[in-house]
C-alpha positions as CSV (number, residue, x, y, z in Angstrom):
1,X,-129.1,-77.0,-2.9
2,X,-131.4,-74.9,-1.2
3,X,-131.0,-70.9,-2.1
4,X,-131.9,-68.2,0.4
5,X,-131.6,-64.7,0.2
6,X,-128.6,-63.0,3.3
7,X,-130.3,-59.7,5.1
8,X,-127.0,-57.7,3.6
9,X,-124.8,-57.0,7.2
10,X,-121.7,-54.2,8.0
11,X,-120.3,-57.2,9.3
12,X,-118.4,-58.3,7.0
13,X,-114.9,-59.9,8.3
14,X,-114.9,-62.7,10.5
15,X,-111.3,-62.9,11.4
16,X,-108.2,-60.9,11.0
17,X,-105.0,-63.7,11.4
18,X,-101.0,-63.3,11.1
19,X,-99.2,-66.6,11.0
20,X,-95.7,-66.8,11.1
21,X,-93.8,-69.2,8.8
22,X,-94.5,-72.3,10.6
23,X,-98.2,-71.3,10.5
24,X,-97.9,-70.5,14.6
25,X,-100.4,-67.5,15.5
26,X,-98.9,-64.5,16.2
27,X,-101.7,-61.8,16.4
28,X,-105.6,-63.0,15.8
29,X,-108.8,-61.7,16.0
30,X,-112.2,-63.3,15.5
31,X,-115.6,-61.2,14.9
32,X,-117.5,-64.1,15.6
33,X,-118.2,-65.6,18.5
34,X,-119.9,-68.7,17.0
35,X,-117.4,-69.3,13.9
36,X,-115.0,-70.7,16.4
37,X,-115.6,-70.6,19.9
38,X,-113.1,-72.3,21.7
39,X,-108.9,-71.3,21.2
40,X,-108.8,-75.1,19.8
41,X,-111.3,-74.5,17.1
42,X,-109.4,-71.1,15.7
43,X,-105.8,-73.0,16.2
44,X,-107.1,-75.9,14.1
45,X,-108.7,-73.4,11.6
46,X,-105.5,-71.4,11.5
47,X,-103.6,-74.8,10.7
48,X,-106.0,-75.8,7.7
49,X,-105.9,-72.1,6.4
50,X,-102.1,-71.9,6.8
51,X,-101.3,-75.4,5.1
52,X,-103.5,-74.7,2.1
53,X,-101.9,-71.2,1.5
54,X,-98.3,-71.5,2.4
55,X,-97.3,-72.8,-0.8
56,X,-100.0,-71.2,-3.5
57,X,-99.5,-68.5,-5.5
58,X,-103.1,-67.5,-5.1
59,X,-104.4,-64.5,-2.9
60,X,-107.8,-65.8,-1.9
61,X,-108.8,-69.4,-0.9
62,X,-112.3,-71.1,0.3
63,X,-112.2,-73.3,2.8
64,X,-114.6,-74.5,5.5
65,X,-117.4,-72.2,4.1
66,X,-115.0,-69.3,4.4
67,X,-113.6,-66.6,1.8
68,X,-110.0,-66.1,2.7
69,X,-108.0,-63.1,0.7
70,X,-104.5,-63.6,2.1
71,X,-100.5,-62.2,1.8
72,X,-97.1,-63.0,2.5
73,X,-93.9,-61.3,3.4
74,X,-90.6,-62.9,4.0
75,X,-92.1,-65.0,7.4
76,X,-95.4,-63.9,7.8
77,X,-98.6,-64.4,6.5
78,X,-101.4,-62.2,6.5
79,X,-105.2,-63.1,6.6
80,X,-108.7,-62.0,6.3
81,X,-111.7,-63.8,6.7
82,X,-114.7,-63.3,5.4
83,X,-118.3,-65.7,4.5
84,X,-118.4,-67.3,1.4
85,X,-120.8,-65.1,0.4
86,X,-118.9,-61.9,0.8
87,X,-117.3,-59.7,-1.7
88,X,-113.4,-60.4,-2.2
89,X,-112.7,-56.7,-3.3
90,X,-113.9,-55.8,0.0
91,X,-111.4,-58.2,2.1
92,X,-108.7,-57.3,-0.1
93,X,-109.1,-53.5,0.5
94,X,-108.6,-54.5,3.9
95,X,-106.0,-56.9,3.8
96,X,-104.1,-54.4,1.8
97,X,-105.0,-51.5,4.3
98,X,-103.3,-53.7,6.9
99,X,-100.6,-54.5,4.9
100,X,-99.8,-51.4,4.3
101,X,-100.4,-49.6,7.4
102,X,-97.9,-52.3,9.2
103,X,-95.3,-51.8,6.9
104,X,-95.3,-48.5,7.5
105,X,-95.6,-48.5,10.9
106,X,-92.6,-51.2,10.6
107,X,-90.2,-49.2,8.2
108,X,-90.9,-51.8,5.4
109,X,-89.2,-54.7,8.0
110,X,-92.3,-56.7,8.0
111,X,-91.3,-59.7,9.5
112,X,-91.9,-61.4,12.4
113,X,-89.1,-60.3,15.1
114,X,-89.8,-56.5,13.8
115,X,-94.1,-57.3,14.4
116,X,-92.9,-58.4,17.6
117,X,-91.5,-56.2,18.9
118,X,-94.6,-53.7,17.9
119,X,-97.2,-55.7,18.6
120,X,-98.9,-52.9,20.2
121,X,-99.1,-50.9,16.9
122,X,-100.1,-54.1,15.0
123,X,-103.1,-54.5,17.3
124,X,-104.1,-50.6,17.2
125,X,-104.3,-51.1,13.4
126,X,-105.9,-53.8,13.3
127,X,-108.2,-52.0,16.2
128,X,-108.7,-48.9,14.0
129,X,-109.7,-50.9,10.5
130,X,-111.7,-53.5,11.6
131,X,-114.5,-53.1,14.8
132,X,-116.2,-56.1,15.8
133,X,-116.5,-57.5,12.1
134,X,-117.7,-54.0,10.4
135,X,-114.6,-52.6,8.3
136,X,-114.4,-49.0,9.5
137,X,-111.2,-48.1,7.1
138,X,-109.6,-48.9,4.6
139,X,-107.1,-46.1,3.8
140,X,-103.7,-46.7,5.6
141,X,-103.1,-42.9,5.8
142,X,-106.0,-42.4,7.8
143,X,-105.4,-45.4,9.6
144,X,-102.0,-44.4,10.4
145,X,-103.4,-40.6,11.3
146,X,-105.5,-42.2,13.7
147,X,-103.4,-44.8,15.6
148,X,-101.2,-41.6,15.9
149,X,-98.1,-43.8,15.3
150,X,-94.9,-41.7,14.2
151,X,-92.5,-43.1,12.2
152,X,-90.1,-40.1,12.2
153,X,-89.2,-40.6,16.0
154,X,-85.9,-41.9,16.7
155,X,-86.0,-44.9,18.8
156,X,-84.8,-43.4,22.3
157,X,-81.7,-46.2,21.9
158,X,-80.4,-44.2,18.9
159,X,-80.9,-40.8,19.9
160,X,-78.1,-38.3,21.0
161,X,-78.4,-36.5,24.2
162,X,-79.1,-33.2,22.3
163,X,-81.8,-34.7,20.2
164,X,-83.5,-36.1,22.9
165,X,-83.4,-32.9,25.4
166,X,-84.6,-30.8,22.2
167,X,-87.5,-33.3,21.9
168,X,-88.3,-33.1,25.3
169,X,-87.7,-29.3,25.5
170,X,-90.5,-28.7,22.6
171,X,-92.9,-31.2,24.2
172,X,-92.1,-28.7,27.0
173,X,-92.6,-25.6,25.3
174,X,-95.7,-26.9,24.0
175,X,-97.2,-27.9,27.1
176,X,-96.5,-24.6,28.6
177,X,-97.1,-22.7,26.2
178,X,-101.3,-24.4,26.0
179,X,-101.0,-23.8,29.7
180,X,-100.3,-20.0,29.4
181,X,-103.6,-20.1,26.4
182,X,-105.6,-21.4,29.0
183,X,-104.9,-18.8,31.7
184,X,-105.5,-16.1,29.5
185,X,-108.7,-17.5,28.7
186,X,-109.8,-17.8,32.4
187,X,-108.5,-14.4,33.2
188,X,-111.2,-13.2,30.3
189,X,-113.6,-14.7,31.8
């Protein structure tokens, strides 16, 4: 076999998939556009991946020339993708970032009805720790920090009438109260 040297490259994860318990895609993103070019390719990728990790114990797997560091909770299963030559630690940081950050983001529920129904979040974190292939973070706090996501807001469902007009009444105050900085400011001028 024929041994050459890689140029050494920030991009270092090819995919980022969540599976559901059937091994159907539920969120999925792919770094490179010649791994798998065509939706066939990735959902016959995803299949292979999914039926030789559903049932191990392991948390990484090669297959298809691919380093695979990978996670499961209740009905989902969590992926990153990386060459065969790239460092596990590295995908597992990142699997575990995005792990983390979405359990947080879904108050420890992770599982599929709860990703769901925040899919929006899901793809945000998967926006903020990943860009196109080059890992930017790996530190669910930050990650979290960035997306901006609160946990500690009441779903508006759940809320009482007072604790959503004194929401809204400090968002007020707030709003008014950077208005009045930024007259003051002009008027100095």
């Amino acid at each position: 076999m024929e041994t050459t040297s890689l140029e050494p490259s920030l991009h270092t994860v090819k995919a980022v998939l969540i599976l559901d318990n059937d091994g159907n895609r539920l969120l999925s993103k792919y770094y490179d556009p010649e791994l798998y070019p065509s939706i066939k390719e990735q959902r016959s990728f995803e299949k292979n991946v999914f039926n030789k990790t559903y049932k191990a114990d392991d948390e990484i797997a090669f297959l298809e020339g691919m380093t695979i560091v990978y996670k499961s909770s209740i009905d989902l299963f969590f992926y990153v993708v990386g060459s065969s030559q790239e460092n596990e630690l590295m995908l597992m940081a990142v699997l575990n970032c995005l792990f983390d950050s979405l359990s947080h983001i879904l108050r420890k529920n992770i599982e599929r009805r709860c990703l769901l129904e925040n899919m929006e979040g899901a793809f945000l974190v998967v926006d903020e720790i990943i860009d196109g292939g080059v890992i930017l973070e790996s530190d669910p706090q930050q990650v979290l920090q960035k997306v901006n996501y609160r946990t500690d807001e009441i779903p508006l469902g759940e809320q009482s009438v007072t604790q959503h007009l004194t929401e809204k009444l400090a968002l007020t105050t707030n709003v008014l109260q950077s208005a009045k900085e930024q007259i003051k400011w002009s008027l100095l001028k």
